[in-house]
N, C-alpha and C positions, 0 to 999 in steps of 0.2 A: 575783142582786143586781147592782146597780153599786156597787161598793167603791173604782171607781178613782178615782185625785187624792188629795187628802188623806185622805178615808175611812181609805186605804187606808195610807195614812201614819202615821195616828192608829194605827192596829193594830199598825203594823211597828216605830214609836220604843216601844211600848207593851210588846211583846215583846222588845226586844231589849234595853231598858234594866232590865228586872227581875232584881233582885239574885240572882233564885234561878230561873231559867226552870227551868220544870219542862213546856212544853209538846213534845210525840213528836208531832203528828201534826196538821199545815195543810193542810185539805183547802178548797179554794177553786174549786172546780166552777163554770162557766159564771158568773164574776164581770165577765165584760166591763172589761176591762182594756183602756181606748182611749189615757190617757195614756202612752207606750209612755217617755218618758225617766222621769217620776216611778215610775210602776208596777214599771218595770226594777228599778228604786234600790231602793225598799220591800219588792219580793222577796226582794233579796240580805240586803237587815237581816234579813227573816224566815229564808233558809235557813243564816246565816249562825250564829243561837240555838243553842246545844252543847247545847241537850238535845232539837234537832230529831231526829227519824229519817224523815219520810216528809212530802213536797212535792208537792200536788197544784193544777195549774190548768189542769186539761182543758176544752178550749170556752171560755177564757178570751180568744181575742181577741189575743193579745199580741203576735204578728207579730216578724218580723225585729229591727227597732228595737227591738223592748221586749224581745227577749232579747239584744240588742249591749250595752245595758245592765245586764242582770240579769248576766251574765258578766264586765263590767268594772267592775262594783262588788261584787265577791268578792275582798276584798282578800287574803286566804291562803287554804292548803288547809284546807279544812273534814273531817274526818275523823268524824263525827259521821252526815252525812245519808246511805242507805242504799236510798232509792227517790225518783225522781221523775218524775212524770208531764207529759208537755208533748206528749198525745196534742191535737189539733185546736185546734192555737192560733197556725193561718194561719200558718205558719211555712212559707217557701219557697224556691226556688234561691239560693244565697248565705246560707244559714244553718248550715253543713257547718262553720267554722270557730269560729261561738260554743257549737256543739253541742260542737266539739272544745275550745274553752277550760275549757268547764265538767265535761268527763269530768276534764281534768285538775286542778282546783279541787276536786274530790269525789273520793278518793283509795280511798273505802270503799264505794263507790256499789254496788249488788248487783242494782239496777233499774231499767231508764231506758225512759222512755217516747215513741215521738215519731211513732205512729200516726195517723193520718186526718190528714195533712197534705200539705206538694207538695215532700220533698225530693228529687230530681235525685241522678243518681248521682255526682256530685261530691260531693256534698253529704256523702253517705255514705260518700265516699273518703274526707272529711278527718276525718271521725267514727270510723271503723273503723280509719283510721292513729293515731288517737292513744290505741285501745286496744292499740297494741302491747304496753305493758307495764304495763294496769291488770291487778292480782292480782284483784281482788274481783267484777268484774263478773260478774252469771250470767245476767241476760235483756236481751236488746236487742231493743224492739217495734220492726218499720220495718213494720206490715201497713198497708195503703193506702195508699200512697205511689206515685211513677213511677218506679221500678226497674226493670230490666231486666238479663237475663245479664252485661251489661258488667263487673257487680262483683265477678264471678268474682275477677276476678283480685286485687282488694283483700282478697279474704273470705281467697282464700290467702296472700297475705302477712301479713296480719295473725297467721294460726292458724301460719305459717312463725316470724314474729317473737314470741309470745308462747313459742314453744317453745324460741327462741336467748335470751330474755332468765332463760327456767328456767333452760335450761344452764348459766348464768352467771350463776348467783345462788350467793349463798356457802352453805356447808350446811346452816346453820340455814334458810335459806328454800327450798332443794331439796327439804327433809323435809315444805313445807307446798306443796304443785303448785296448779298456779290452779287458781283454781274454776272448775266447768262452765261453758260457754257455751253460751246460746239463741239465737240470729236467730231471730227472726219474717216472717216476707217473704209471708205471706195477702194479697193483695189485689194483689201489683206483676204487672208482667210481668215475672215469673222462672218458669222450668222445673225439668225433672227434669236439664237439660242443666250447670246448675253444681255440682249433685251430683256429678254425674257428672265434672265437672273437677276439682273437692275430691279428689273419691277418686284421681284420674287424678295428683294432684299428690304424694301419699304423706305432706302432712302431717299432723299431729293435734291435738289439745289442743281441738276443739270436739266437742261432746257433741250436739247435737240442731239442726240448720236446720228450721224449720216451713216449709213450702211451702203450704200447706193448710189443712183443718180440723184434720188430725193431722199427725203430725212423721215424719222421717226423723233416723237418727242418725249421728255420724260414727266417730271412732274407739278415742274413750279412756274409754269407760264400760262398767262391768260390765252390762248391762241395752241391746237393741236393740230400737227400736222406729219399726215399717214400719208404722203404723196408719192405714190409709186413706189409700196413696199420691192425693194428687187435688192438681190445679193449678187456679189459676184466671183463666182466662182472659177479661175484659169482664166479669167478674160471673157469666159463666158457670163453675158446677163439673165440670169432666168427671173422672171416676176411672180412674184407670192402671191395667190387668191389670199386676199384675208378674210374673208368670212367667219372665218372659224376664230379671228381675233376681235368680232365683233364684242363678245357676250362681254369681257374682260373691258372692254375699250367702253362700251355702255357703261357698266357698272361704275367705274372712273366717270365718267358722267356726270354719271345721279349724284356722285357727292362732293365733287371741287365745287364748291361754291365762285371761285375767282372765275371761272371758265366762261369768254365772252364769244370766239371764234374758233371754230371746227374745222380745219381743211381733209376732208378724204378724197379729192380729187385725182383724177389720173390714175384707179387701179383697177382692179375687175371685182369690183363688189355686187354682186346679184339682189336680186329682189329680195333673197333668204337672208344676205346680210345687212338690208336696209329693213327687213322685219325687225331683227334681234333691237336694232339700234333704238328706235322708239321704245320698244316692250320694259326696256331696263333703265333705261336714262335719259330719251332725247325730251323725253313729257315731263319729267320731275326735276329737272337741272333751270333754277328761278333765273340765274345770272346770262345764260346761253341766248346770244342774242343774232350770230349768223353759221348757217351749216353749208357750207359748201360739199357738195357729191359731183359734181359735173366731173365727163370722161368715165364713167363707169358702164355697165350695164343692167344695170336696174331699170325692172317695165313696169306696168301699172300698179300690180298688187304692191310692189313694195314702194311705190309713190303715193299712194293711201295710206299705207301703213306709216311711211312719216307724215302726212299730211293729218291724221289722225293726233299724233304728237303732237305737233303743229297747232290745231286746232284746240288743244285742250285749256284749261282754264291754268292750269302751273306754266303753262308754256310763254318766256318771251319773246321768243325767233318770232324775227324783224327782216331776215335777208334768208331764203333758199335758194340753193343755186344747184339746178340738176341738169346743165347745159352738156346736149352730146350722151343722151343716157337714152335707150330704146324705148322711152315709157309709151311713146301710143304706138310704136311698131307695128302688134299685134293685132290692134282696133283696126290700122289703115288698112291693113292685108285682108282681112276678115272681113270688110264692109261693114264693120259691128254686127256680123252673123252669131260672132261666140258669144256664149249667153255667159259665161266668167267675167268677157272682156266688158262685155254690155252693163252687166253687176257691180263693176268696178269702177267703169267709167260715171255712172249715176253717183254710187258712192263719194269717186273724188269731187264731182259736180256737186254734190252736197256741203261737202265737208269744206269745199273750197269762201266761201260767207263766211264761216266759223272763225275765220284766220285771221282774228280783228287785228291782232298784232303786227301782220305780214307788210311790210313794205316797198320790197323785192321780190319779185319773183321772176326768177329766168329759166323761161323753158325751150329756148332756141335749141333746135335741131334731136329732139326727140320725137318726131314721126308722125306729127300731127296731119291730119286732113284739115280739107275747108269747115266739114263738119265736127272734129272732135277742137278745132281753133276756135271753132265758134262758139261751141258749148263753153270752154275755157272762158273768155272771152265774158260770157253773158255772167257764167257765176261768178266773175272778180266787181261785177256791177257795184254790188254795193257794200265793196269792203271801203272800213273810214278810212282807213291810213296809206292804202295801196298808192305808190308813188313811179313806182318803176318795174315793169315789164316786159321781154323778151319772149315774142315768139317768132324767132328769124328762123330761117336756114330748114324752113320746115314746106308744106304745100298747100297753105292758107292760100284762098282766091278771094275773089267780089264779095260773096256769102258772110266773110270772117271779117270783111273790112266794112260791110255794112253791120257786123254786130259792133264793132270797134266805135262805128260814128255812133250806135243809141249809148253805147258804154260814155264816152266823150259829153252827152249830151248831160247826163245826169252826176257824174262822180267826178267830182272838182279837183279832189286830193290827187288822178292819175297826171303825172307830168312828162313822163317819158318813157315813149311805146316806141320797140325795135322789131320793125315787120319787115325788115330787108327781107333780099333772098327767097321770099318766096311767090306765088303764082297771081299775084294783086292784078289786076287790067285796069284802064282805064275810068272804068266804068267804076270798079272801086273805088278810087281815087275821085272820081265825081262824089260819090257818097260822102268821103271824107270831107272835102272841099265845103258840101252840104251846113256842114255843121262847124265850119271854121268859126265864125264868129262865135261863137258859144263858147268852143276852146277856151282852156284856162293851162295847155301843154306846155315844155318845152322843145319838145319835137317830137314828129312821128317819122321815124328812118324808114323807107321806103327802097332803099338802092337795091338794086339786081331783079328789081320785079319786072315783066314785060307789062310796062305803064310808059309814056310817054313823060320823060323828066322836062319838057318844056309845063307840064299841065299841073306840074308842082308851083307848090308857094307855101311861104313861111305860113304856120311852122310846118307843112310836111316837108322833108328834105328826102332827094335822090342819092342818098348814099348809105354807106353802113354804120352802124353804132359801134364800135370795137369798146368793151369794157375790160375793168381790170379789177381785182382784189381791193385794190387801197381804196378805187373810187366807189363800191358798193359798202367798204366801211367808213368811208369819209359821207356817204349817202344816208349812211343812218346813225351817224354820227358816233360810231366807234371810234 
């Protein structure tokens, strides 16, 4: 629409004069907003209404001018509004200081938006200096923009001064520590190289810099996650082997004690990088209770080499998750002829008992046979705590579903086995059936196997289990 001039006027004296605003939520999407001092004005009436919470006028046109204006007619702090969006609204060099008027204007601000536009890293100086001492902020969009490395050194200042202005806050407000912070930075030219200065600097108090499609984190959150290190460069996405940031990322490990969840999902980490990670940190880290690796390509040796972690006496991991990672590739192609694969696979077979702690484990669609399913299978027999298992999407038959029904028969604690998707028959499923009554599960997912789903009954079910993050830590009570 075009709302601007009076239109737009008429709405703003309209809200703001009613005796009982009750309106939360002005969203004004691609209004083309040309008159930039009137438009200014009528914004501020609008974000100005105490029962606003959320400000939107993305693609609205509003340029430099019309937010010198919307910022200087915010006559006090507004404690009220809670997200605002001024993603693509021609906003460009020389607008770092109204962006900064207005963080300080919005006291309670939790979201700010100011994506697909041309701010300069000035611009971003004067914005990131004047959240030295915002308590509430948690996201700050800068994706598409012209950034570059230079802002290093504001990003640490800033996370330097947010953590001197905790210290020095009286004890009632020590007991409430800022809230997370997000940078978004998709789209600038920035690297893995300001990371890399953050961490080099030793400060803390941000939670997560997006570089990418996924995020990197920094230091003061229970939960890290490396999920698809990828920069981007001209539009182009290239993805980062992190291997070589394992040793650095271990070592961090070994000594956050707060550290409850690990996400490295989704990147190309090899067997060499799942070695490093146990050797340094995944064994000695007391509080570390779930590691997610799934989407990688890590094979057997380096599924020992954490299962080894895993298994040690300092170890509390309670949930591994290495869904979508080649670890028996090699065994299945081989016949288990390779005397490594053969060595390694006994080994995991061992090590697998050891892992009293384990109460997840997902190993859906990493390459298993009937035979390496089964072995699987036999050694989780008699773990105490083992509760939930995944060996879908792999080429378990009859063999693996008759180690499943003596597994079922003896170990009480298992309550929810995912064997969709692979090669079960009938005849399987007879076995299972076998030992129904004994069952103490809450299901065994069966869907995509060539079985007859008439021949099912509670609890086997003919379908897929789809899991998610929240439900494997709500599963072990994270």
């Amino acid at each position: 629409n075009r709302l601007s001039g009076a239109p737009l006027r008429t709405i703003a004296t309209s809200v703001s004069e009613s005796e009982r605003p009750r309106m939360q939520v002005l969203d004004m999407r691609h209004t083309k907003l040309v008159d930039e001092e009137t438009d200014g004005k009528s914004l501020a009436m609008c974000a100005c209404v105490p029962s606003l919470v959320k400000l939107s006028i993305v693609g609205s046109d509003l340029g430099n001018g019309g937010l010198a204006c919307f910022a200087s007619n915010i006559a006090t702090q507004c404690d009220h509004l809670t997200e605002l969006n001024l993603a693509a609204c021609s906003l460009s060099t020389g607008c770092g200081s109204h962006l900064a008027n207005i963080v300080r204007h919005f006291p309670r601000l939790e979201r700010l938006g100011v994506r697909l536009n041309s701010l300069r890293n000035d611009d971003a100086d004067l914005l990131l200096t004047a959240l030295h001492t915002h308590r509430h902020l948690q996201h700050l969009f800068l994706q598409d923009n012209e950034l570059d490395n230079c802002i290093t050194g504001t990003v640490v200042n800033m996370l330097r001064a947010r953590r001197e202005h905790l210290d020095h806050s009286t004890p009632d407000a020590r007991d409430q520590p800022l809230s997370c912070f997000t940078i978004y930075l998709t789209g600038n030219d920035v690297n893995m190289d300001l990371l890399q200065d953050v961490a080099r600097s030793g400060v803390c108090g941000i939670d997560v810099i997006f570089l990418g499609s996924r995020y990197v984190t920094g230091d003061s959150v229970k939960e890290v996650s490396i999920e698809s290190l990828v920069q981007r460069f001209g539009g182009k996405l290239n993805e980062v082997v992190p291997d070589n940031m394992m040793t650095a990322l271990a070592e961090r490990i070994a000594t956050d004690t707060s550290l409850e969840y690990i996400s490295l999902r989704d990147n190309k980490i090899t067997s060499n990088g799942a070695r490093i990670l146990p050797q340094s940190g995944l064994a000695f880290n007391s509080t570390l209770q779930y590691v997610d690796l799934s989407f990688n390509k890590i094979k057997l040796p380096g599924a020992v080499a954490l299962l080894q972690a895993v298994a040690s006496t300092q170890s509390r991991v309670r949930a591994l998750v290495l869904y979508e990672n080649p670890v028996f590739q090699d065994v299945g192609q081989h016949g288990g002829d390779d005397d490594d694969d053969d060595g390694d696979l006994q080994l995991m077979m061992s090590l697998l008992p050891q892992c009293v702690n384990l109460q997840v484990l997902l190993l859906g669609k990493t390459g298993m046979t009937d035979a390496t399913g089964t072995a699987v299978l036999l050694a989780i027999k008699h773990l105490p705590q083992i509760r939930w298992i995944s060996v879908s999407n792999n080429q378990l038959g009859d063999r693996a579903a008759s180690a499943l029904s003596d597994v079922l028969k003896t170990n009480s604690s298992l309550k929810r086995i995912n064997m969709a998707d692979n090669d079960v028959t009938d005849d399987g499923v007879k076995c299972l059936l076998a030992c129904a009554e004994v069952m103490s599960v809450e299901g065994v997912w069966l869907g995509g196997n060539p079985c007859s789903a008439d021949l099912l009954q509670p609890p086997l079910h003919y379908s897929a289990f789809m899991y998610s993050n929240a439900m494997v830590k709500e599963y072990i009570g994270l």
